[in-house]
Backbone bond lengths (Angstrom), bond angles and torsions (degrees), N, CA, C in turn:
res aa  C-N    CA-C-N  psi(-1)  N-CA   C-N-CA  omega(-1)  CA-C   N-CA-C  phi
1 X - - - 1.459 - - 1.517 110.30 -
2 X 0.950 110.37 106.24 2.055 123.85 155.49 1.356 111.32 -43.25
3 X 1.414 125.44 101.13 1.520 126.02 176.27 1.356 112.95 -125.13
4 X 1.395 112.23 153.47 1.765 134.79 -168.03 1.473 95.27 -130.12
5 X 1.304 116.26 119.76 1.817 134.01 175.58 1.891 77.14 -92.66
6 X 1.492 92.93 133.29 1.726 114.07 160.07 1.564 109.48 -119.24
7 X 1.185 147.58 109.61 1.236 141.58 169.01 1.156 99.58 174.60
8 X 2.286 103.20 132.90 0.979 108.66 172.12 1.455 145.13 -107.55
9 X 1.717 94.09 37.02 1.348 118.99 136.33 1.386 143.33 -39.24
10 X 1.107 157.36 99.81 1.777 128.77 -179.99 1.547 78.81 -68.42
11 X 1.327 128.42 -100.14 1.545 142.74 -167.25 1.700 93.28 9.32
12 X 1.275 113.07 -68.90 1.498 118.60 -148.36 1.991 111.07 -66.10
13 X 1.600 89.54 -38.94 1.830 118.14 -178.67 2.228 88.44 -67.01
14 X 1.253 126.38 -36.86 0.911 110.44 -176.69 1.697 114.58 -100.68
15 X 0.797 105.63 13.67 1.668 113.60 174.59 1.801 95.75 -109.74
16 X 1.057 128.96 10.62 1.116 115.30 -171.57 1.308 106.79 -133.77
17 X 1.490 103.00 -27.93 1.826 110.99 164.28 1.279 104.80 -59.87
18 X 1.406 126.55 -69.05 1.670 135.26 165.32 1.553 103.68 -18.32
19 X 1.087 129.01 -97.79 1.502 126.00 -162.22 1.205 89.97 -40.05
20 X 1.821 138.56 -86.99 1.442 133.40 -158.70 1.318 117.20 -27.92
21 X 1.384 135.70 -44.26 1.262 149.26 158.44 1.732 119.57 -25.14
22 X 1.550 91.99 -42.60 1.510 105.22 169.33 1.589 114.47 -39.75
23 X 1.415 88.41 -37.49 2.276 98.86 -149.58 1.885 86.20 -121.16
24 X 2.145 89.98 109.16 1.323 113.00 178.19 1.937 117.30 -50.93
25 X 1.748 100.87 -15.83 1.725 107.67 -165.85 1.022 85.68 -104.91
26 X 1.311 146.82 47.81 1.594 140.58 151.26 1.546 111.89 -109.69
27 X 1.146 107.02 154.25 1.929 94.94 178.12 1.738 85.98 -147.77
28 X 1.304 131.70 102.27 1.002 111.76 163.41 1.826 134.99 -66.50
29 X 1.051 125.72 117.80 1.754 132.65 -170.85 1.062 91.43 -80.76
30 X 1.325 144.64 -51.54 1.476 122.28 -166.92 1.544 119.84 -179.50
31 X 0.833 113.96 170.16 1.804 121.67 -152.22 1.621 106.46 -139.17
32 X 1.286 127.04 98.48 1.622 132.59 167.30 1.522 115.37 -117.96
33 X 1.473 97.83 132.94 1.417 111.24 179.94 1.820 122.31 -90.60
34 X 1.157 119.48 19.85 1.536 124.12 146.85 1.597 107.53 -139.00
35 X 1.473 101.59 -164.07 1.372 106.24 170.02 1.169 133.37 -111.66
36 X 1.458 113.43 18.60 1.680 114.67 159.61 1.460 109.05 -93.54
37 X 1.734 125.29 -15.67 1.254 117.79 170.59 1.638 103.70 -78.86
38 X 0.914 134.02 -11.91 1.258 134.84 -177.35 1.874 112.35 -79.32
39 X 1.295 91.51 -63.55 2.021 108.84 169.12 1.629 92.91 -35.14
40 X 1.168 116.92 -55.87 1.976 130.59 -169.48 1.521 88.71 -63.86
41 X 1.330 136.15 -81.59 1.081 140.15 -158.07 1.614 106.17 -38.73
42 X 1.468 110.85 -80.57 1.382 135.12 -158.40 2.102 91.18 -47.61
43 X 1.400 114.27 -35.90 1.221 100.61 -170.73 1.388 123.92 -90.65
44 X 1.870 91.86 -2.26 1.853 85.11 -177.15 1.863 106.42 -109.42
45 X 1.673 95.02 -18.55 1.347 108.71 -172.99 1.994 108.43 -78.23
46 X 1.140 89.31 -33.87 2.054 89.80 -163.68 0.993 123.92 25.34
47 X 2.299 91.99 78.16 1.041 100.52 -159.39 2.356 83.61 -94.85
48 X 1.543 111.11 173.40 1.139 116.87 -175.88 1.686 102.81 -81.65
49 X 1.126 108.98 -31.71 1.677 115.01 -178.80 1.384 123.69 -112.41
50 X 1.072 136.26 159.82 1.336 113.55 179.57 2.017 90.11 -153.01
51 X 1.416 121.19 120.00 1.678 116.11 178.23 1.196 98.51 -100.49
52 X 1.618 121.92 112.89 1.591 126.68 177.80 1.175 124.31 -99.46
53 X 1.044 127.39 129.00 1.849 114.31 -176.46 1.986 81.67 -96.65
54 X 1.290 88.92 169.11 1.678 111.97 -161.33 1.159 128.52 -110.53
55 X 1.595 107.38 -25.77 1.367 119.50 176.99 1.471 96.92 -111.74
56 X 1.397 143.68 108.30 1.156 163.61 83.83 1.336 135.38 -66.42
57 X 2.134 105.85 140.58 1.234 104.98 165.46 1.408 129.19 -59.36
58 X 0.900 98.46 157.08 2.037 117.22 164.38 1.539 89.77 76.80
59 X 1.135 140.95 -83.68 1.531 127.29 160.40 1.527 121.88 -120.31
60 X 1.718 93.25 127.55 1.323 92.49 176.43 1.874 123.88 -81.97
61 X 1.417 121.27 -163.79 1.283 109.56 -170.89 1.361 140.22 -60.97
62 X 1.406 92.90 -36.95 1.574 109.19 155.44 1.431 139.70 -53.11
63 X 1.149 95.59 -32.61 1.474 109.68 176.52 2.251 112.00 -82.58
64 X 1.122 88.23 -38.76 1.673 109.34 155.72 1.586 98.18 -22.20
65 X 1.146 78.24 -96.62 1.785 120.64 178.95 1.580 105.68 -31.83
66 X 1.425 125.65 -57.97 1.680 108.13 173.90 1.674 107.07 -84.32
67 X 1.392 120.81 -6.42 1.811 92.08 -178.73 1.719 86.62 -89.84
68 X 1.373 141.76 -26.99 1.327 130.13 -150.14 1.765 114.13 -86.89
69 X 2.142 93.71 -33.74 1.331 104.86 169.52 1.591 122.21 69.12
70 X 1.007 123.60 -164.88 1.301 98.93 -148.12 2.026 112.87 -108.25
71 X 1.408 94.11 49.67 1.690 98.46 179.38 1.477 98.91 -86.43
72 X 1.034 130.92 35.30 1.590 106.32 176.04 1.874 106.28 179.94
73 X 0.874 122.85 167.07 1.668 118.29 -168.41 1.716 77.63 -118.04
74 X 1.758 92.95 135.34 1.679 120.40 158.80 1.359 124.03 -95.86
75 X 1.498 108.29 119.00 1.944 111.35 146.02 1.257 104.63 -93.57
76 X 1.657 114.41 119.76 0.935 116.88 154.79 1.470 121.46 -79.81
77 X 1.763 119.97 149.75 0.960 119.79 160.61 1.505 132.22 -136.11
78 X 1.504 125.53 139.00 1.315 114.59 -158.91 1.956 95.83 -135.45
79 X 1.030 91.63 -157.21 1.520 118.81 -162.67 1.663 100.41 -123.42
80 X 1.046 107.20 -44.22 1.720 129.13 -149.24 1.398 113.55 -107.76
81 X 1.575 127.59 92.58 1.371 119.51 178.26 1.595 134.85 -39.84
82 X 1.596 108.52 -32.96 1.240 89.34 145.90 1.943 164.84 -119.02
83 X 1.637 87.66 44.19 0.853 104.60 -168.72 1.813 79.76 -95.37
84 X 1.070 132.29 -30.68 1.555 139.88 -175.39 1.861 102.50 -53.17
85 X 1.487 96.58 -57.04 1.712 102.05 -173.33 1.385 100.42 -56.27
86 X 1.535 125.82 -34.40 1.507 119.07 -164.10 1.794 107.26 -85.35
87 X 1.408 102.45 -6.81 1.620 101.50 -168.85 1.615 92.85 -93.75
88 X 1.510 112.38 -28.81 1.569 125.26 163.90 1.385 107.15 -46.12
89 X 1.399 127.00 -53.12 1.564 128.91 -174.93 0.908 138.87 -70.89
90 X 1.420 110.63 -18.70 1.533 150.87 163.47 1.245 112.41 -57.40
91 X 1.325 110.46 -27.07 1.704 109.73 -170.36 1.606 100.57 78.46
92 X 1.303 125.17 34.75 1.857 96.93 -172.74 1.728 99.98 -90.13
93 X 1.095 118.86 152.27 1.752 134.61 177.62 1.549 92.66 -33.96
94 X 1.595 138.10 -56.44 1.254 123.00 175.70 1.623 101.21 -164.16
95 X 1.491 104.68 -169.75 1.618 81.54 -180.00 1.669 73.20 -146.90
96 X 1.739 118.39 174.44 1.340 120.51 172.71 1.479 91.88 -146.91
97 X 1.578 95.12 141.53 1.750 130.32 -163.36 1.597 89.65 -88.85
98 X 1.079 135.07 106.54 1.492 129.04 149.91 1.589 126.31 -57.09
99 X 0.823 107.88 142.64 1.446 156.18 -17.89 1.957 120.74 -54.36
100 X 0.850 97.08 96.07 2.396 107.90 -167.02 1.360 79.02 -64.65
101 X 1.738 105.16 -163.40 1.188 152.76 -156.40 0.955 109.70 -159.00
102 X 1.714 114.19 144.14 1.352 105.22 175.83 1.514 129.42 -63.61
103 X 1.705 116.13 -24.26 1.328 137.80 167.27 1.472 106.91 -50.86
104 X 1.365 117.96 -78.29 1.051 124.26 167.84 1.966 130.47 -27.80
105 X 1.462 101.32 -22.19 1.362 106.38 -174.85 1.792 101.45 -109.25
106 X 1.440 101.34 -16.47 1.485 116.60 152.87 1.632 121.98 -42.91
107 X 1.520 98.02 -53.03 0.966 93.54 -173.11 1.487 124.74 -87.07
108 X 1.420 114.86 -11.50 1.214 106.60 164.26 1.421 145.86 -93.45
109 X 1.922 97.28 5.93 1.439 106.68 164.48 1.832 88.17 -89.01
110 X 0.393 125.32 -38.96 1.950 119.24 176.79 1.290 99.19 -28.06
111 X 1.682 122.02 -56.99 1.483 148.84 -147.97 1.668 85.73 -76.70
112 X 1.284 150.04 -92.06 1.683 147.83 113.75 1.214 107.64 64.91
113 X 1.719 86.69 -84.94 1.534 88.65 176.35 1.436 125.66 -58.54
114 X 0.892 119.70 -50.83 1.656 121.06 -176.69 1.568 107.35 -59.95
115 X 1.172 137.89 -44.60 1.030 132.88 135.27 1.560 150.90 -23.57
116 X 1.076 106.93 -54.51 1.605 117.63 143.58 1.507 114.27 -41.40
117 X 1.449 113.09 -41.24 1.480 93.42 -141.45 1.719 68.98 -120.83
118 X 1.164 148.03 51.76 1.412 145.98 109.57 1.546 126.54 -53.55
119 X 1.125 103.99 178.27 1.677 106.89 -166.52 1.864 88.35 -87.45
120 X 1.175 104.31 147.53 1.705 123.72 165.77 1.540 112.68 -28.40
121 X 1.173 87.10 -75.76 1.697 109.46 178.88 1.794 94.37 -24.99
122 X 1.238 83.58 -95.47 1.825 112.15 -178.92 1.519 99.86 -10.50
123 X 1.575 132.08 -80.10 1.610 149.98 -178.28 1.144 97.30 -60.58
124 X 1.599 144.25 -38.63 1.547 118.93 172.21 1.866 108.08 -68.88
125 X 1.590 102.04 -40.96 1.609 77.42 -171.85 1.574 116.50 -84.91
126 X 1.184 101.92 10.05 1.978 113.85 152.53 1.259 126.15 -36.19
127 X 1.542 86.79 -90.07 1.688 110.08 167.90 1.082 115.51 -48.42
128 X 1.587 128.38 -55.14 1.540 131.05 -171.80 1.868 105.15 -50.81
129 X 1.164 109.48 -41.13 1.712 113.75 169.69 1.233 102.66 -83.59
130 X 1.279 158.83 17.88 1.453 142.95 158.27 1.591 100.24 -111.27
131 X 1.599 123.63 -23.31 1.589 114.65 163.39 1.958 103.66 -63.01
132 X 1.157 81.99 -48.86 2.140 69.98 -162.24 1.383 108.41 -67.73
133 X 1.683 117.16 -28.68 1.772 95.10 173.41 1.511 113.09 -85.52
134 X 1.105 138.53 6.63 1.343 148.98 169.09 1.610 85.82 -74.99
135 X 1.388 152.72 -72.12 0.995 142.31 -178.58 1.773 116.12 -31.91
136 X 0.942 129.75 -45.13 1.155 146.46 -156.15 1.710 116.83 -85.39
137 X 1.222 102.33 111.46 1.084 103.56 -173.90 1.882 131.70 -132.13
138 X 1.194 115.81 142.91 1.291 123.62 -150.82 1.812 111.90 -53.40
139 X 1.726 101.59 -20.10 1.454 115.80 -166.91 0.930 107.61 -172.94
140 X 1.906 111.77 135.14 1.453 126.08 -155.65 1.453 128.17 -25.76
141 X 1.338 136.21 110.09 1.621 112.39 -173.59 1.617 115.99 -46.56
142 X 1.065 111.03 -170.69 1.761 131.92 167.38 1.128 129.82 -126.73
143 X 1.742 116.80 -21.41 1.323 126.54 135.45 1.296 141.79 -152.15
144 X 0.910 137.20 -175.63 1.505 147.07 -148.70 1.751 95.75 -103.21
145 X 1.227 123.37 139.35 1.662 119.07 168.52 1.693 100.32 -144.47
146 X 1.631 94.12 115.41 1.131 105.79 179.07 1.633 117.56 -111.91
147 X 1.190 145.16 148.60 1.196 147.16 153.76 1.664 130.02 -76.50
148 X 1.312 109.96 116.48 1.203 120.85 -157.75 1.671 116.18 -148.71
149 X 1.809 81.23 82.20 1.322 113.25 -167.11 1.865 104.53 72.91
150 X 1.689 99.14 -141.54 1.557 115.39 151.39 1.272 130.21 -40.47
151 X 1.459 111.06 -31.73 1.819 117.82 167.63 1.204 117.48 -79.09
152 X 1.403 115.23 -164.47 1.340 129.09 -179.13 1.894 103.45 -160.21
153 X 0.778 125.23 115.69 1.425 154.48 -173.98 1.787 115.07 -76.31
154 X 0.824 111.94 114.96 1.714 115.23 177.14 1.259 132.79 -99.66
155 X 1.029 143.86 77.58 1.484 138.83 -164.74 1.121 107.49 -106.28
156 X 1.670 113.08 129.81 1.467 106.16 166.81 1.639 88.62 -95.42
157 X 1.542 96.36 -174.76 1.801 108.42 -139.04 1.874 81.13 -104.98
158 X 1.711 114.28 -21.70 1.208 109.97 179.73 1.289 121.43 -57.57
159 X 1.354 109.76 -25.57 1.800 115.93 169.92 0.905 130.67 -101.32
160 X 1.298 119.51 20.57 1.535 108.41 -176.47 1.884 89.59 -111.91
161 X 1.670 85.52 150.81 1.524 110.48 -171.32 1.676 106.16 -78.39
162 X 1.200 95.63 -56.64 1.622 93.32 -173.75 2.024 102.78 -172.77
163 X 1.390 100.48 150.21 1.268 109.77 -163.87 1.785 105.44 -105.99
164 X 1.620 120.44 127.85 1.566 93.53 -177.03 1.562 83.96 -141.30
165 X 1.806 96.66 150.16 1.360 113.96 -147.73 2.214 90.66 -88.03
166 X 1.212 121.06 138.89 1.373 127.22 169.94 1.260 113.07 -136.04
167 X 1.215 126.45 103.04 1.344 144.25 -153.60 1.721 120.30 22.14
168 X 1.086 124.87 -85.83 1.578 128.46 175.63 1.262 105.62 -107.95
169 X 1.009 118.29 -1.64 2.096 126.00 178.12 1.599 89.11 -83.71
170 X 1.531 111.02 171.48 1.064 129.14 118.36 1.912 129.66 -121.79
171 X 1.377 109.23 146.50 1.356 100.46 -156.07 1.972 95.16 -93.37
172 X 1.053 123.08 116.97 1.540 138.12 179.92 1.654 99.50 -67.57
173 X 1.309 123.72 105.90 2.033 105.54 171.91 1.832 95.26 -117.28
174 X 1.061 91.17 137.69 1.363 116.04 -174.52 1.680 124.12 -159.69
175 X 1.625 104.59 113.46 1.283 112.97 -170.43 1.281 118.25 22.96
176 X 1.161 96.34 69.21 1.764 131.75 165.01 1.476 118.68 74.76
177 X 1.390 114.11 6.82 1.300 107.08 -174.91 2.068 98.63 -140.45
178 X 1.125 97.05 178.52 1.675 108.55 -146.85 1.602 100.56 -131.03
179 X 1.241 116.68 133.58 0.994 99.32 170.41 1.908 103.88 -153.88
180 X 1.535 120.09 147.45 1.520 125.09 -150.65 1.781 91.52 -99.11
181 X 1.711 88.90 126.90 1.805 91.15 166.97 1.642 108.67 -130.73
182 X 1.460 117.17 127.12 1.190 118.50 -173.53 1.935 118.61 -64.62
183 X 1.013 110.29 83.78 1.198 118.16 -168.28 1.170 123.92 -149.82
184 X 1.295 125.66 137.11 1.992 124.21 177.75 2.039 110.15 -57.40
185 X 0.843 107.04 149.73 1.727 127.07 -175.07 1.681 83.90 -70.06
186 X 1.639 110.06 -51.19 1.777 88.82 -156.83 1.811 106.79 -89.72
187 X 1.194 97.26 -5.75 1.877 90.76 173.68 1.309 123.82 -79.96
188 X 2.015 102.39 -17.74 1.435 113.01 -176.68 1.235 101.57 -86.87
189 X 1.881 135.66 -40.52 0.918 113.93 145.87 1.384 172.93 -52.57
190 X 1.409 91.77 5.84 1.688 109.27 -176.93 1.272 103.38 -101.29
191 X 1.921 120.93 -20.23 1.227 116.78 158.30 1.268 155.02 -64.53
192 X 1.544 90.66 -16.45 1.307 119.60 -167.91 2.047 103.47 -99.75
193 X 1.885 102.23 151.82 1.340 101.44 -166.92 1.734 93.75 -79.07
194 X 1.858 91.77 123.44 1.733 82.34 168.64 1.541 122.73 -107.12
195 X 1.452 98.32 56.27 1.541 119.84 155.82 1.280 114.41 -98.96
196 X 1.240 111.13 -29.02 1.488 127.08 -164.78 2.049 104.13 -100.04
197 X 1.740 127.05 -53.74 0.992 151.64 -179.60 1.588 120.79 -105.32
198 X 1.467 103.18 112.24 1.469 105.55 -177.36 1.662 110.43 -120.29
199 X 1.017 102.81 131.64 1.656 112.46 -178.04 1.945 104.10 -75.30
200 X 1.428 103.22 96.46 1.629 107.21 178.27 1.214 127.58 -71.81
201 X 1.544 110.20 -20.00 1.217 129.74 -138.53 1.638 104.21 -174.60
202 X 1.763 93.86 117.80 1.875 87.83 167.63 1.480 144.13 -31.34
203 X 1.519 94.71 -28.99 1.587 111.43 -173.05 1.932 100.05 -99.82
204 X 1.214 112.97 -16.19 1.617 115.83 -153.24 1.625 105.09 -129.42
205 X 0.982 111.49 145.56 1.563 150.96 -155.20 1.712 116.02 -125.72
206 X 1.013 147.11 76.13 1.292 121.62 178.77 1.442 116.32 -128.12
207 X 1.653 91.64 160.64 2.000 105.52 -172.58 1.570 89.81 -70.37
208 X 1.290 131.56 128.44 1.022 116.66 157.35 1.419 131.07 -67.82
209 X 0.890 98.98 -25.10 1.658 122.91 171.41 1.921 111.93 -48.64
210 X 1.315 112.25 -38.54 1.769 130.25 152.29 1.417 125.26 -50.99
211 X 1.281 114.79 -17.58 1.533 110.18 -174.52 1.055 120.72 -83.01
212 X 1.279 116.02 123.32 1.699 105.69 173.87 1.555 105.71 -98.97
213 X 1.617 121.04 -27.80 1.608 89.76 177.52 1.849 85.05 -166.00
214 X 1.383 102.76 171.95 1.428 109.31 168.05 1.310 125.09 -113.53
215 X 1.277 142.95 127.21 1.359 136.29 -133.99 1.834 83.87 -131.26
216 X 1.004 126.47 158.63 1.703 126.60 151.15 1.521 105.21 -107.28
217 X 1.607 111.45 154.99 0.897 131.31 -153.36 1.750 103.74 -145.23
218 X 1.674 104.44 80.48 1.376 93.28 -178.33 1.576 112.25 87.87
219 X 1.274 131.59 172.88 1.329 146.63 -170.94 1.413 107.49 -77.37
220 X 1.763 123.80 100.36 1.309 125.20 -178.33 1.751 112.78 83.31
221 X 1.327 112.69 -21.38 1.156 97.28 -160.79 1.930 89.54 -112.94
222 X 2.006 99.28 162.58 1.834 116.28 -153.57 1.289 73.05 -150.43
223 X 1.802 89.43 141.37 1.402 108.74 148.11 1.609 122.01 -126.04
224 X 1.357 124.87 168.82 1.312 106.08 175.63 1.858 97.03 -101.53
225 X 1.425 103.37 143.15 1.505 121.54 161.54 1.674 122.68 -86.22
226 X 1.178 125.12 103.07 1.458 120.18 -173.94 1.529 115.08 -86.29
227 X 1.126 105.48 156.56 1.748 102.82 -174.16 1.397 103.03 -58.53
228 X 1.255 128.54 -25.82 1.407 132.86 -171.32 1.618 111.42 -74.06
229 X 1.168 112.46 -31.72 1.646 119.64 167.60 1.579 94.43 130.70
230 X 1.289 118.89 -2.29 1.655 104.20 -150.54 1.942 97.90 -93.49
231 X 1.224 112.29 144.02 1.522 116.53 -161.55 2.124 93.46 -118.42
232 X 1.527 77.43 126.95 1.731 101.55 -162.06 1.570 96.43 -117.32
233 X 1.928 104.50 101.37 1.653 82.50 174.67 1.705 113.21 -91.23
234 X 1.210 74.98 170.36 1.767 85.57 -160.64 1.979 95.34 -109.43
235 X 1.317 95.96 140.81 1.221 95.65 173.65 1.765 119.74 -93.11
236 X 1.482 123.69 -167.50 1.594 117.79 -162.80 1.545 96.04 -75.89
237 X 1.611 94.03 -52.36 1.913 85.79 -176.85 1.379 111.40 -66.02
238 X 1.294 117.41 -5.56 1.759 105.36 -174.11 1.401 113.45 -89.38
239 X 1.316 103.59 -20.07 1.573 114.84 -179.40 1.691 100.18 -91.30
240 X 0.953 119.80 -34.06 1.684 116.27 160.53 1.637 102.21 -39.02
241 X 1.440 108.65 -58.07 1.233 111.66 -149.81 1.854 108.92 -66.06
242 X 1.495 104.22 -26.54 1.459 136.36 -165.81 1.580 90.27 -73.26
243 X 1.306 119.14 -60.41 1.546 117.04 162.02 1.150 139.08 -27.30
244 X 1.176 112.93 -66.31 1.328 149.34 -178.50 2.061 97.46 -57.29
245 X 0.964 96.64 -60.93 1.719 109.82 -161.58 1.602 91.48 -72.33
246 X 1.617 120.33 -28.61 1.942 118.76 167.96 1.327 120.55 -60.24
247 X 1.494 113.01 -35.99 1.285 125.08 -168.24 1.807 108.38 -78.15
């Protein structure tokens, strides 16, 4: 097994090389201490395993997990019981409670193995369900993480103008520039605070917080005007909704 230590621990990344060392079918490829070296890693390395700790700055594990997607099976590992139940919900191959055991970490290359050595099918539609509930989150995000190219892109959700749906993308616009995230319109919207973001329009998304005014457009039909200049039409139920959310 090809494995990647994620934790931005050294202490923890070296307590974990040690045990792996134990088990002759491990080869560790490589070792990063946040999670944009990891997003880099997992996509140039393809490695088969990947051990993530969960609570990291700039991105934590989850977030790993939806920009990196589903080339590789995750153990998560944390500190924090419930960050454990949520790595449980995730579907990840297993997760380990710090402070483990070497038994205990036994058992989840055991878990690996059997996995590995399942049919394709089976381990792609694994992962493919541990990327989308890694998306998913208990309470509104704070920002947006997009992939862009070799980089990785940061948006908090406070700046972005308005979101409009283009086939399986969604297109991110934010202080004047745009940027494509492979994702459904209604999963990004269920993430997003809808005190703050109201869906006007099948195709459209907006900060409400951007509007400078609502104009009509023709017989029955409104658009919203953003301070930015950009013109968002709004559909009948969305302008219901625009109502509704004035009152």
């Amino acid at each position: 097994m090809r494995v990647i230590i994620v934790d931005d621990e050294p202490l923890a990344r070296a307590v974990l090389r040690e045990h792996l060392g134990l088990h002759p079918d491990v080869e560790i490829v490589g070792e990063c201490a946040n999670g944009f070296e990891a997003v880099k890693a997992i996509a140039e390395l393809a490695p088969d395993l990947v051990f993530l700790d969960i609570q990291m700055p700039k991105l934590d594990g989850f977030e790993v997990v939806e920009l990196a997607g589903a080339k590789a099976h995750y153990v998560f590992v944390t500190a924090y019981d419930q960050f454990a139940l949520r790595a449980f919900d995730v579907h990840a191959l297993d997760y380990l409670l710090k402070p483990f055991t070497r038994e205990r970490l036994a058992q989840a290359l055991a878990h690996a193995r059997e996995r590995l050595a399942a049919p394709a099918t089976e381990g792609e539609a694994a992962m493919r369900a541990l990327v989308s509930d890694a998306r998913a989150r208990h309470q509104p995000i704070e920002r947006v993480l997009i992939r862009d190219g070799a980089r990785v892109q940061v948006i908090p959700v406070a700046r972005i103008d308005y979101i409009e749906a283009q086939d399986d993308y969604v297109a991110i616009c934010s202080e004047g520039r745009q940027w494509l995230k492979n994702q459904r319109m209604a999963e990004l919207e269920s993430q997003l605070d809808p005190q703050a973001f109201l869906r006007v329009h099948r195709s459209y998304i907006v900060n409400l917080g951007t509007i400078a005014r609502i104009e009509p457009t023709g017989k029955d039909g409104h658009c919203a005007v953003l301070k930015s200049g950009a013109r968002i039409p709004i559909s009948r139920s969305g302008y219901q909704k625009v109502r509704d959310l004035m009152r």
